[in-house]
Backbone as a printed PyTorch tensor [residue, N CA C, xyz], in Angstrom:
tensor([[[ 45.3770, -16.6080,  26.9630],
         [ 44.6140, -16.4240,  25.7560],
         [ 44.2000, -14.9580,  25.6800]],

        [[ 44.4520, -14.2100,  24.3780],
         [ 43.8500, -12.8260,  24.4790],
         [ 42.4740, -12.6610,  24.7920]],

        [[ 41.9790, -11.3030,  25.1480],
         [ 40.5820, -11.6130,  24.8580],
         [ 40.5580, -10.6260,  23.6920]],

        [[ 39.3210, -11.0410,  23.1690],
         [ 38.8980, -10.5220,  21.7550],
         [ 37.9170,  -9.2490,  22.3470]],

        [[ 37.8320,  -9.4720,  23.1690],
         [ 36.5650,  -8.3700,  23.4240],
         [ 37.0930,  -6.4480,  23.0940]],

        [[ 36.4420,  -5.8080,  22.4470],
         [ 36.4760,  -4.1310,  22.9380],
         [ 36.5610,  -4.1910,  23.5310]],

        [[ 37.6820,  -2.9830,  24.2860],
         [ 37.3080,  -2.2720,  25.3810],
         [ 36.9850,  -0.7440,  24.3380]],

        [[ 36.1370,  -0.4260,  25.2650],
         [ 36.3480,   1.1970,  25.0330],
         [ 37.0560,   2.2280,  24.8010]],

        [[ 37.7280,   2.5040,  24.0310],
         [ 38.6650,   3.5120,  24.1810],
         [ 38.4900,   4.9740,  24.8290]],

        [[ 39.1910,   5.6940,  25.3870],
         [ 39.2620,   7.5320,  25.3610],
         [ 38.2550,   7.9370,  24.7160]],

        [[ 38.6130,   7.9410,  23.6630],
         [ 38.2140,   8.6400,  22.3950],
         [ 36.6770,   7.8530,  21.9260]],

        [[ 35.8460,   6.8210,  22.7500],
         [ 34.5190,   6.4680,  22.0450],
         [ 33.9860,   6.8190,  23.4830]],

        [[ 34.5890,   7.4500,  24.1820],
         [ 33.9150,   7.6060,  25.2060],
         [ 33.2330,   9.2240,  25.8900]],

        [[ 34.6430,   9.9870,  25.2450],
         [ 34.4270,  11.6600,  24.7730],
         [ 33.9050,  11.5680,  23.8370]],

        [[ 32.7750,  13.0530,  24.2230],
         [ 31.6890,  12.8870,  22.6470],
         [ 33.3840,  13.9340,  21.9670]],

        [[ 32.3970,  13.6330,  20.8960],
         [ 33.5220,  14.2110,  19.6160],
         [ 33.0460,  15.6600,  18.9830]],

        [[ 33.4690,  16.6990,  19.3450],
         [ 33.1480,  18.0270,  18.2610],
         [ 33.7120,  17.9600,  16.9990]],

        [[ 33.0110,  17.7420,  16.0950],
         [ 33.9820,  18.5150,  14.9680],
         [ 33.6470,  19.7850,  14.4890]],

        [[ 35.2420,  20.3110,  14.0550],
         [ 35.1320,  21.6110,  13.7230],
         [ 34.7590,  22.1410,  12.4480]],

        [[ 34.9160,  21.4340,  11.5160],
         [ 34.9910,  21.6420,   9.8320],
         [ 33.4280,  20.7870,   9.4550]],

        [[ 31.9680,  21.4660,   9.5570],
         [ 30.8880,  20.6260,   9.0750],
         [ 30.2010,  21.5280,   8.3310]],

        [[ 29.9930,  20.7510,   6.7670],
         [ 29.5030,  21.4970,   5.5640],
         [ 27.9750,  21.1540,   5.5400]],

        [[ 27.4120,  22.0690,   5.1900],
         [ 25.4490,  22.1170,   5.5110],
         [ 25.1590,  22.4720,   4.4030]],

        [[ 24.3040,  21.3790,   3.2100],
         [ 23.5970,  22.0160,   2.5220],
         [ 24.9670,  22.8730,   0.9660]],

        [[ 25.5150,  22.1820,   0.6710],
         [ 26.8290,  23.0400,   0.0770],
         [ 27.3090,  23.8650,   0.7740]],

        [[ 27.7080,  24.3230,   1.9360],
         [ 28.0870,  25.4330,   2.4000],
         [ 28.7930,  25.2590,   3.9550]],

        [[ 30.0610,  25.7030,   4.1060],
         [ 30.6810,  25.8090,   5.1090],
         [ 29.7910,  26.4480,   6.9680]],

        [[ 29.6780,  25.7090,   7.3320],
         [ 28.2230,  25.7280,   8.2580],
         [ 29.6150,  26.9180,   9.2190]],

        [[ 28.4810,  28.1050,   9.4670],
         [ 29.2570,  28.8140,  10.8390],
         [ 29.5430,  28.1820,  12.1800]],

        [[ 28.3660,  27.4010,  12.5740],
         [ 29.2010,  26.3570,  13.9720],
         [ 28.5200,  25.5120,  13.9880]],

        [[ 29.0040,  24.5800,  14.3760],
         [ 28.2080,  23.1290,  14.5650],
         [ 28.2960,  22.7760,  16.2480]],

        [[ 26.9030,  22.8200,  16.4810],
         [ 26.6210,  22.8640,  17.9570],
         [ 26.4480,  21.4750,  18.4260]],

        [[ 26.0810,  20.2720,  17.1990],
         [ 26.3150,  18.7470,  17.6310],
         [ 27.5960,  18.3560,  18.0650]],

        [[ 27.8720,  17.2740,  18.5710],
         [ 28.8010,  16.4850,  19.0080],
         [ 28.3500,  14.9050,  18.7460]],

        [[ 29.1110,  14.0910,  18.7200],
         [ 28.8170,  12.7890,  18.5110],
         [ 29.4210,  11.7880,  19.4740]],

        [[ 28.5840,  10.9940,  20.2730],
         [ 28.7730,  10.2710,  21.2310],
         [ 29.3970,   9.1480,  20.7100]],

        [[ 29.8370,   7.3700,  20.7670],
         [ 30.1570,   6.5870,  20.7380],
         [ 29.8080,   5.8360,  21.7440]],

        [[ 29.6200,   6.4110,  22.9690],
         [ 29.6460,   5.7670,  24.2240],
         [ 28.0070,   5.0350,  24.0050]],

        [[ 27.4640,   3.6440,  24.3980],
         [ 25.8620,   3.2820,  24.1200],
         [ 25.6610,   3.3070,  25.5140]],

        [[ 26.1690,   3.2370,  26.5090],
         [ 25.8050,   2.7970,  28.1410],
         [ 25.3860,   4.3820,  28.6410]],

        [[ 26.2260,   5.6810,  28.3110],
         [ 26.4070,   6.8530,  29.2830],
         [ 25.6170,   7.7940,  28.3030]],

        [[ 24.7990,   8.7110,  28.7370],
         [ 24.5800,   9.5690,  27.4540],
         [ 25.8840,  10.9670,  27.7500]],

        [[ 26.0590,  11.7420,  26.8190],
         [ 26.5530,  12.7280,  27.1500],
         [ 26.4920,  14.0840,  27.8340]],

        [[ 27.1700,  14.3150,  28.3710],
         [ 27.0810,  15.9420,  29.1690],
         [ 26.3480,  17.0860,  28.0090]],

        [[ 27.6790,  16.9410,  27.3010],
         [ 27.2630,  18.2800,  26.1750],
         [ 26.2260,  17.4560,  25.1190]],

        [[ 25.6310,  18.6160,  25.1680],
         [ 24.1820,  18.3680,  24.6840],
         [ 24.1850,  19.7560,  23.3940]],

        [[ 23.6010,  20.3070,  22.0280],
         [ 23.1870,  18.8020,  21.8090],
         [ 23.9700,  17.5610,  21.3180]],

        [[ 23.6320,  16.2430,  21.3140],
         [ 24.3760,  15.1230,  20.8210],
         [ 24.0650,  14.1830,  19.9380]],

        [[ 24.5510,  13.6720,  19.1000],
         [ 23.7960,  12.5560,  18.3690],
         [ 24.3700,  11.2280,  18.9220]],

        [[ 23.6110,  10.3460,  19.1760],
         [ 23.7600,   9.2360,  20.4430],
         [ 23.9500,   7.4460,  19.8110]],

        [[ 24.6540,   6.5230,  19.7000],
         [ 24.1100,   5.2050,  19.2920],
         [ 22.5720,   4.8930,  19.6410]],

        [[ 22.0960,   4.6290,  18.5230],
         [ 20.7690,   4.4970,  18.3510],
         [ 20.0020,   3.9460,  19.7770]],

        [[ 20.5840,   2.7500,  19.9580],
         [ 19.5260,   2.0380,  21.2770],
         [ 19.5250,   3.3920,  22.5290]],

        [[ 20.9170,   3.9400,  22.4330],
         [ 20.7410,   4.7010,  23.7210],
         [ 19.7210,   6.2520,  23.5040]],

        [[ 19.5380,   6.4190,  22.0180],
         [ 18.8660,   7.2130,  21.6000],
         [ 17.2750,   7.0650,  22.2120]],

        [[ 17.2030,   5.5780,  22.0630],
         [ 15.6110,   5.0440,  21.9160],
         [ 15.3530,   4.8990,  23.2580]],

        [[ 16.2650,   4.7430,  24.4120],
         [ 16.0780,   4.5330,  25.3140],
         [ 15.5200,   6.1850,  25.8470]],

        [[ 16.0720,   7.0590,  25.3180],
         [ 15.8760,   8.4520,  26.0930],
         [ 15.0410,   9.5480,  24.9340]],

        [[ 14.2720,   8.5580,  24.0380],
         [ 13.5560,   9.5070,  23.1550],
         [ 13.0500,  11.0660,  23.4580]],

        [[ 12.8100,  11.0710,  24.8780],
         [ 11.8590,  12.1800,  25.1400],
         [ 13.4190,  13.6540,  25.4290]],

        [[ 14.4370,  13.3940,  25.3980],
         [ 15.0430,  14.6300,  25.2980],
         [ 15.3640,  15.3090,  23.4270]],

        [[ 15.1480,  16.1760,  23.5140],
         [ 15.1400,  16.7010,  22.1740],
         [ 16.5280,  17.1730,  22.3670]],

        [[ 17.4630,  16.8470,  22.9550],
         [ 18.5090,  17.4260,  22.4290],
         [ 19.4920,  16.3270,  22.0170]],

        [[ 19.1930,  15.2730,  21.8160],
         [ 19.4380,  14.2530,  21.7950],
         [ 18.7050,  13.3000,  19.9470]],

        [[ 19.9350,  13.1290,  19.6060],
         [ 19.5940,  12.7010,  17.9460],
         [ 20.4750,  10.9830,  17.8430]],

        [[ 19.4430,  10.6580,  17.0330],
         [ 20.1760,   9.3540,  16.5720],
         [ 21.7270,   8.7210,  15.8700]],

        [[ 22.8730,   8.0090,  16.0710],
         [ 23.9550,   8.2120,  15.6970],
         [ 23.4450,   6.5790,  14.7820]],

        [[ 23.5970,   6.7000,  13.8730],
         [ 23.2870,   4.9830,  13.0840],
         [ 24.5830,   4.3820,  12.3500]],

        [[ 25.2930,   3.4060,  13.7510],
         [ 26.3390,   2.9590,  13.4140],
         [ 26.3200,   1.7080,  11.8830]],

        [[ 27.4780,   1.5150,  11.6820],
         [ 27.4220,   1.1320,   9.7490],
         [ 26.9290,  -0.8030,   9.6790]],

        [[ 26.5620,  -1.0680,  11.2080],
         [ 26.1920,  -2.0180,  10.9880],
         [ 24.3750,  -1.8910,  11.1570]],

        [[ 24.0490,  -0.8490,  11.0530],
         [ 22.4010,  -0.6790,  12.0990],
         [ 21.9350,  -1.3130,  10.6130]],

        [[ 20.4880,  -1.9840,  10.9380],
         [ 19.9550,  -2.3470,   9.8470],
         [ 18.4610,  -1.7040,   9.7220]],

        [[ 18.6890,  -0.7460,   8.5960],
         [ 17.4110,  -0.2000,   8.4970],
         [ 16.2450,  -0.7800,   8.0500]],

        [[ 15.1690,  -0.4350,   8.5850],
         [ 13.8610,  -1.7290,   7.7340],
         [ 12.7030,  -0.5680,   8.4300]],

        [[ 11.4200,  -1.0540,   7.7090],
         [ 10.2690,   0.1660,   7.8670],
         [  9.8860,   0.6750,   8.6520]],

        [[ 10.0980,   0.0180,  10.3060],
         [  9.5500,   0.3530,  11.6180],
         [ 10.6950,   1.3840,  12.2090]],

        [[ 12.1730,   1.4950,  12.1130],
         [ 13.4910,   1.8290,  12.1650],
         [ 12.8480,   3.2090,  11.6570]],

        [[ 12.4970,   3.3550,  10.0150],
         [ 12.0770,   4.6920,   9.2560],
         [ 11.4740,   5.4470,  10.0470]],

        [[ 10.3320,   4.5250,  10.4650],
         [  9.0930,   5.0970,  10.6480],
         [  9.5790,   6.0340,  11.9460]],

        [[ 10.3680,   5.1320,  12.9780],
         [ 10.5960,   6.0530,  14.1350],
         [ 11.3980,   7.2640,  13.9350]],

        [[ 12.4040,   6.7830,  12.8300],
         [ 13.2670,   8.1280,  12.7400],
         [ 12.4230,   9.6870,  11.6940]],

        [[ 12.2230,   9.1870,  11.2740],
         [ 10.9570,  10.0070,  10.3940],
         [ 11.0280,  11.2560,  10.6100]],

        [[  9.7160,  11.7240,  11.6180],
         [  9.6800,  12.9950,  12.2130],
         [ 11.0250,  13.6090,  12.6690]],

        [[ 12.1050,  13.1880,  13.2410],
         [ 13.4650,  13.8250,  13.6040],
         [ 14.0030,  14.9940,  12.3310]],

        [[ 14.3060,  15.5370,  12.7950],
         [ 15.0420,  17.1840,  12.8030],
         [ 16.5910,  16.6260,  11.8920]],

        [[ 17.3190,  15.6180,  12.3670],
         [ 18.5680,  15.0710,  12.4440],
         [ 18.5020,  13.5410,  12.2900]],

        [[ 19.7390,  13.0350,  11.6520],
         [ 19.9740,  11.6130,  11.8760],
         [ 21.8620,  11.8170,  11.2020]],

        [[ 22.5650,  11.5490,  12.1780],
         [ 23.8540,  10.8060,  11.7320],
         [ 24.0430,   9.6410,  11.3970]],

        [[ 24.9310,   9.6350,  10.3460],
         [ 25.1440,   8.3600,  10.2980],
         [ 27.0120,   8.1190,   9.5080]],

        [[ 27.4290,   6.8860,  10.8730],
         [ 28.7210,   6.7540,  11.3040],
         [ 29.6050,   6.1050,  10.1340]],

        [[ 30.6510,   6.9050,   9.7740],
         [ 31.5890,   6.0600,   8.8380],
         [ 33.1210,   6.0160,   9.4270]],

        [[ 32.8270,   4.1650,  10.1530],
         [ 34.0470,   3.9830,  10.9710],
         [ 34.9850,   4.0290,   9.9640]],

        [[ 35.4180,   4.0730,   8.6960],
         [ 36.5710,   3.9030,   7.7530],
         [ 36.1030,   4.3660,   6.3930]],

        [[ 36.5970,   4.9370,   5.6110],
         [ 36.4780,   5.9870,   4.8780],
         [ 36.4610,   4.5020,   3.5200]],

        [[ 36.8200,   3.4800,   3.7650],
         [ 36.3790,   2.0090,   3.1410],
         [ 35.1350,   1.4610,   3.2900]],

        [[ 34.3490,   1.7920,   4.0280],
         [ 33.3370,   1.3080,   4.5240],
         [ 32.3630,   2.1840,   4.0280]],

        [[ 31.3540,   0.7930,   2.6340],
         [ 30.2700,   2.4130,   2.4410],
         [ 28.6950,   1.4350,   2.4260]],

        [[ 28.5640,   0.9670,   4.0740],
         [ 27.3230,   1.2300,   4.1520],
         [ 26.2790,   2.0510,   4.7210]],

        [[ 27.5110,   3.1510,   4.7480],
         [ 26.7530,   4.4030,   4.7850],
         [ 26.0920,   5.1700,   4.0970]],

        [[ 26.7380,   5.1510,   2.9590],
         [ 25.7360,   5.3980,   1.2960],
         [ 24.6990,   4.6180,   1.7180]],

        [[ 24.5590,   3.6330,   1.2920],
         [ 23.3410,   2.8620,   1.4130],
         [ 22.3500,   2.8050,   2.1700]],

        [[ 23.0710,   3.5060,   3.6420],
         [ 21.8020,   4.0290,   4.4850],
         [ 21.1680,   5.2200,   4.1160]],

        [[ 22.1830,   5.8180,   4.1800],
         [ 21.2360,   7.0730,   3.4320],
         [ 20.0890,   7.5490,   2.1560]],

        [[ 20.7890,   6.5090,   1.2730],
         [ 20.1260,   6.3520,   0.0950],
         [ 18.4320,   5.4340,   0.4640]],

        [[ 18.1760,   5.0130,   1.2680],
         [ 17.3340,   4.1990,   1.4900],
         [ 16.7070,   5.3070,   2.3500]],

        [[ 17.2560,   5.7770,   3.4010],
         [ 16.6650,   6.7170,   4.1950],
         [ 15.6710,   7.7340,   3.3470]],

        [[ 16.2940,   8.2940,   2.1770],
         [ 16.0620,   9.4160,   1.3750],
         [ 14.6430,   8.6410,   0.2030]],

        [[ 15.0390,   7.8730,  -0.2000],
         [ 14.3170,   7.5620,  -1.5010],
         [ 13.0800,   6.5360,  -0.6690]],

        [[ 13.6400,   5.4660,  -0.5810],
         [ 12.7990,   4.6600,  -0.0170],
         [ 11.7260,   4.6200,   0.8400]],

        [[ 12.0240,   5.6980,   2.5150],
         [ 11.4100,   6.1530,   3.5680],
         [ 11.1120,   7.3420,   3.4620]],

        [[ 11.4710,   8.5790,   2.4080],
         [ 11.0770,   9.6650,   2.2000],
         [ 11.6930,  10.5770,   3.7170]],

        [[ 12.8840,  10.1270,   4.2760],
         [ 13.3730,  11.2680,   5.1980],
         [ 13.6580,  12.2260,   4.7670]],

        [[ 13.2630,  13.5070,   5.4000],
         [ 13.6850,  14.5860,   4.8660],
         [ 13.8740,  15.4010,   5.6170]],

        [[ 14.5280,  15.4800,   6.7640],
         [ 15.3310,  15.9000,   7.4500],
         [ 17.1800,  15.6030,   7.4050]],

        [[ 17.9580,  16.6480,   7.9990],
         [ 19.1670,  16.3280,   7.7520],
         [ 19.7780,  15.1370,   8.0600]],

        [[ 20.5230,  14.4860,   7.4660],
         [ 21.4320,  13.0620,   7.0980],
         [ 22.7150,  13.9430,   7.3030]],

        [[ 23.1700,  13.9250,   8.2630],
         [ 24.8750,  13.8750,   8.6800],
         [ 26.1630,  12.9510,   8.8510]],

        [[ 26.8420,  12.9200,   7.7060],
         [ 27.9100,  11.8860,   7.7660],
         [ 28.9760,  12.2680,   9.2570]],

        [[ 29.2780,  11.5710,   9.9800],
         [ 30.0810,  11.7180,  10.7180],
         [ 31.1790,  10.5850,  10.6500]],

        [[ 32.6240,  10.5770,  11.6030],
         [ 33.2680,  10.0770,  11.5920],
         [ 34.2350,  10.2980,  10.9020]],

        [[ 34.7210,   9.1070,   9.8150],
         [ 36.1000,   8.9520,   8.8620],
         [ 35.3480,   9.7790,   7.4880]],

        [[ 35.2910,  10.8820,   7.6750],
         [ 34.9340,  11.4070,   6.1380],
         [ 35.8660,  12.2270,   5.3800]],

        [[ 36.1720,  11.9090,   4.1760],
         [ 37.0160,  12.7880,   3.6270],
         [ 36.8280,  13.5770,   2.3960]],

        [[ 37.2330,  14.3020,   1.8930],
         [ 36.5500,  15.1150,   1.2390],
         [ 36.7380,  14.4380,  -0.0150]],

        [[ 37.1150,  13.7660,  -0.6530],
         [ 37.1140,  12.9220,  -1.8100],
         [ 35.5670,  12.1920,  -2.1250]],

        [[ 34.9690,  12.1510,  -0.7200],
         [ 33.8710,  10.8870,  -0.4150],
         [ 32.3910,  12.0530,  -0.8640]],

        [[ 32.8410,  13.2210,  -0.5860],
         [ 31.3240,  14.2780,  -0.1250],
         [ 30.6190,  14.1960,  -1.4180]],

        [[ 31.1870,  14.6810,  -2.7920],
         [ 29.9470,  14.4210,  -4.2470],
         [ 29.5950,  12.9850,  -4.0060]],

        [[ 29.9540,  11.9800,  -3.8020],
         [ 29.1140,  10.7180,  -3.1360],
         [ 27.9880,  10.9130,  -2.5860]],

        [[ 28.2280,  11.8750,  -1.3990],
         [ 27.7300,  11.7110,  -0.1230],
         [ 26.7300,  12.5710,  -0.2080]],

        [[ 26.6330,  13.4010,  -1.1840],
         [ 25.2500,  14.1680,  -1.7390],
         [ 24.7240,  13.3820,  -2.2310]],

        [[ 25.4150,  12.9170,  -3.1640],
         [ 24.6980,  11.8300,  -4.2950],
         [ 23.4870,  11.1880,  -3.5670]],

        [[ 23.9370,  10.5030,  -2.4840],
         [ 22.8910,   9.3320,  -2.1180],
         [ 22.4210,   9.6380,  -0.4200]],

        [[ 21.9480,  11.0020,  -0.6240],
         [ 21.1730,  12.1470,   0.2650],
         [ 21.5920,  12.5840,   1.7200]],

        [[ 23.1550,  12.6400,   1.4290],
         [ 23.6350,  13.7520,   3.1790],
         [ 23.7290,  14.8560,   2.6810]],

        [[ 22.9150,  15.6420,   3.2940],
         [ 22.8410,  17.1560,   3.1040],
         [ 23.9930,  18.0640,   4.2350]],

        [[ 25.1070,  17.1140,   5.3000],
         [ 25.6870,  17.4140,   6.0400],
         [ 26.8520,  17.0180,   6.1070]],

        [[ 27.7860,  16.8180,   6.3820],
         [ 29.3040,  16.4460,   6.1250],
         [ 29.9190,  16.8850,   7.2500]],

        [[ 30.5480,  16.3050,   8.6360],
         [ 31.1230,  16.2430,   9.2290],
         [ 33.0780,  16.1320,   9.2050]],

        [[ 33.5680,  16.8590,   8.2980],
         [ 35.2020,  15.9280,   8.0190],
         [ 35.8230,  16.0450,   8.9780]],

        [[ 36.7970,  14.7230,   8.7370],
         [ 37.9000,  14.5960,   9.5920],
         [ 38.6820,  15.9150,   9.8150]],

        [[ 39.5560,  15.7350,  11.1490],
         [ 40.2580,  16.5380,  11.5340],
         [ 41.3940,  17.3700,  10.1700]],

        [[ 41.9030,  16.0840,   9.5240],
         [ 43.2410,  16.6400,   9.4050],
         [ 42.5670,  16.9640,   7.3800]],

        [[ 41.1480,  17.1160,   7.4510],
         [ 40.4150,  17.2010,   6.0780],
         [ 40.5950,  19.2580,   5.7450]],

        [[ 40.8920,  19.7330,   5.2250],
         [ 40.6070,  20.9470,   5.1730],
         [ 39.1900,  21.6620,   4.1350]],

        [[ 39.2270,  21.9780,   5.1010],
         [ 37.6310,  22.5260,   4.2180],
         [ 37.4340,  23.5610,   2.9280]],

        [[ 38.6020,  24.1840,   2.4600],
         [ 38.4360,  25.1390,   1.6160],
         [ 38.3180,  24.1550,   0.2430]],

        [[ 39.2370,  23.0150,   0.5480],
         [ 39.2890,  21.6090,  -0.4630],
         [ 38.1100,  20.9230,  -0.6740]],

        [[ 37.2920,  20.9440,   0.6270],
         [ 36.0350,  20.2030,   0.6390],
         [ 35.1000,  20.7660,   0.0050]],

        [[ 34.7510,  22.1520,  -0.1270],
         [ 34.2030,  23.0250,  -0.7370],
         [ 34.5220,  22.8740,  -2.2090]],

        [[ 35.2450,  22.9900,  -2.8150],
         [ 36.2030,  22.8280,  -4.2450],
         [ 35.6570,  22.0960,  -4.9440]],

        [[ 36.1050,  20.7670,  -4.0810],
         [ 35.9510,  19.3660,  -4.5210],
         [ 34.1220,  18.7160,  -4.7660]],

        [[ 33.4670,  19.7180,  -3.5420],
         [ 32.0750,  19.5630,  -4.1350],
         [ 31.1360,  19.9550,  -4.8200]],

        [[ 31.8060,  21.0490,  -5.3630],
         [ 30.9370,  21.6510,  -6.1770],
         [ 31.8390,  21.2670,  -7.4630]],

        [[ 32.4910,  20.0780,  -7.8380],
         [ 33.6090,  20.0710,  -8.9010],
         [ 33.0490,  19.4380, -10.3890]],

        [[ 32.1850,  18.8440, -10.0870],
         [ 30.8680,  18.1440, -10.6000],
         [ 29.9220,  18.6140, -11.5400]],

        [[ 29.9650,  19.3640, -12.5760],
         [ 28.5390,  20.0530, -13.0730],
         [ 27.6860,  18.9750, -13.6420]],

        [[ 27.8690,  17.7300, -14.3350],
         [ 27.1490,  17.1290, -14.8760],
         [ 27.5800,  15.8070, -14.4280]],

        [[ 26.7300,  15.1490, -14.0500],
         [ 26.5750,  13.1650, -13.5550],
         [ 25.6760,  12.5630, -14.2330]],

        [[ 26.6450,  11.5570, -14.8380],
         [ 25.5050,  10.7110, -15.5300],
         [ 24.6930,   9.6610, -14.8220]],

        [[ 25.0700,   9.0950, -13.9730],
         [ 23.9660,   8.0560, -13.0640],
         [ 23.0840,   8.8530, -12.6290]],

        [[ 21.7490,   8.7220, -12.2190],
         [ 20.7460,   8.9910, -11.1840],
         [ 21.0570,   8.8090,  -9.6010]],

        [[ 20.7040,   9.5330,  -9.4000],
         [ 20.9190,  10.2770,  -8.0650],
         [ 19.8290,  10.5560,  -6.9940]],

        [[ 19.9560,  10.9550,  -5.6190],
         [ 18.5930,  11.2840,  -5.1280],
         [ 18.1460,  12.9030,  -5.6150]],

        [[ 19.2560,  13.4370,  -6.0550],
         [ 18.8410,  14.5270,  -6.6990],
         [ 18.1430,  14.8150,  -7.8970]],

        [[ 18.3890,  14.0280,  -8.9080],
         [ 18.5640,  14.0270, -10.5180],
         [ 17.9960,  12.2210, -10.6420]],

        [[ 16.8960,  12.0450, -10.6080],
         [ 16.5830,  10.7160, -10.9290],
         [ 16.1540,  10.1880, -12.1870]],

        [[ 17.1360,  10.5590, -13.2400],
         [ 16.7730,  10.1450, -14.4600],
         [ 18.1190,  10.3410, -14.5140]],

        [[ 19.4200,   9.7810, -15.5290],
         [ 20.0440,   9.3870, -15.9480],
         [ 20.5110,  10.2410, -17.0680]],

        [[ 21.5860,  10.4710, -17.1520],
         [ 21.7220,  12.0060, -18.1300],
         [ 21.4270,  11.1370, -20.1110]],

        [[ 21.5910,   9.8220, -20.6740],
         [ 20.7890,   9.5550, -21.6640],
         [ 19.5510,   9.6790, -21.7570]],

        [[ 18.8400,   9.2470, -21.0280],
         [ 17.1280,   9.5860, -20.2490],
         [ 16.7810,  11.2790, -20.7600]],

        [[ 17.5940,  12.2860, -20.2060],
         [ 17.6620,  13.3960, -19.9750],
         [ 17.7120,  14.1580, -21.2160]],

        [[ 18.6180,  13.3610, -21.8380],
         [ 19.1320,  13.8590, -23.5180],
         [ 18.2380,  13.3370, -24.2940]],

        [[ 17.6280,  11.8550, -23.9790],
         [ 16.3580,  11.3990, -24.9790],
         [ 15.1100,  12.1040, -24.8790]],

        [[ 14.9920,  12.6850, -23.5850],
         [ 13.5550,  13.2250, -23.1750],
         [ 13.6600,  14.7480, -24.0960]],

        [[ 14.8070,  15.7530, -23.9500],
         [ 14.7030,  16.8410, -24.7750],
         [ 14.6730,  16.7660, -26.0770]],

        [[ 15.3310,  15.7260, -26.9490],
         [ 14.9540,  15.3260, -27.9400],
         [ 14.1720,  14.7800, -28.6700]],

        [[ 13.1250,  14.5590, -27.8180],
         [ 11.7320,  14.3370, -28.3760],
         [ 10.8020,  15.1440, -28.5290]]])
């Protein structure tokens, strides 16, 4: 009978550098994070952003940031701890998978974080005006993502009509309000 279980792979076990991470609109000069996978080991290279429990387990190193995989479930006590932090990643195992928006968006509006929200993982640059949208101020892309595109593509946008964590009124809202 197979077993169903994970194993670990290589690759969740090396923290991960990426090279191409956009800050704030802007092509960041180096990105000194790395991103762990591993929850049992913390990492060598420091600093790191860590799966949450192993985060909580070792709160007291500051070089050490929260990684909030796409199943973590955020709720007020979760906020409250992440709050004060500098940093919070948060993991997008598949570029299909968006309850990562939704963390963030809750992070931002709901809990009032206001510290950096870093997408890591499967990100592609198609996803990033999203990924502002609903409050990552950081963008981690994939390897084979090129960044001069990512840049392009996010600033490609001058006007959105939904509300946003940026723009929370609705561009009819916007047009009714000057017209009055």
């Amino acid at each position: 009978m197979p077993n169903n279980v994970d194993t670990p792979t290589e690759e969740t076990l090396n923290p991960v550098h990426v090279d191409h991470l956009l800050l704030n609109g802007e092509l960041a000069a180096e990105n000194a994070w790395c991103v762990s996978y591993d929850d049992t080991h913390l990492p060598e290279q420091r600093p790191a952003f860590v799966p949450l429990t192993l985060w909580q387990a070792n709160k007291q190193d500051a070089e050490l940031a929260p990684l909030l995989l796409s199943d973590t479930e955020l709720n007020a006590e979760l906020a409250a701890e992440l709050h004060p932090l500098p940093a919070v990643a948060i993991d997008f195992p598949s570029f299909t998978d968006g309850r990562g928006y939704s963390t963030a968006r809750l992070l931002r509006e709901r809990f009032g974080y206001a510290g950096e929200i870093r997408a890591v993982g499967d990100v592609l640059v198609d996803q990033l005006d999203y990924m502002r949208r609903c409050g990552f101020n950081a963008m981690a892309l994939r390897d084979d993502q090129h960044p001069d595109d990512a840049l392009r593509l996010l600033n490609s946008f001058s006007v959105r009509y939904q509300p946003d964590v940026e723009e929370r009124h609705a561009l009819f809202e916007r047009r009714l309000a000057t017209s009055q």
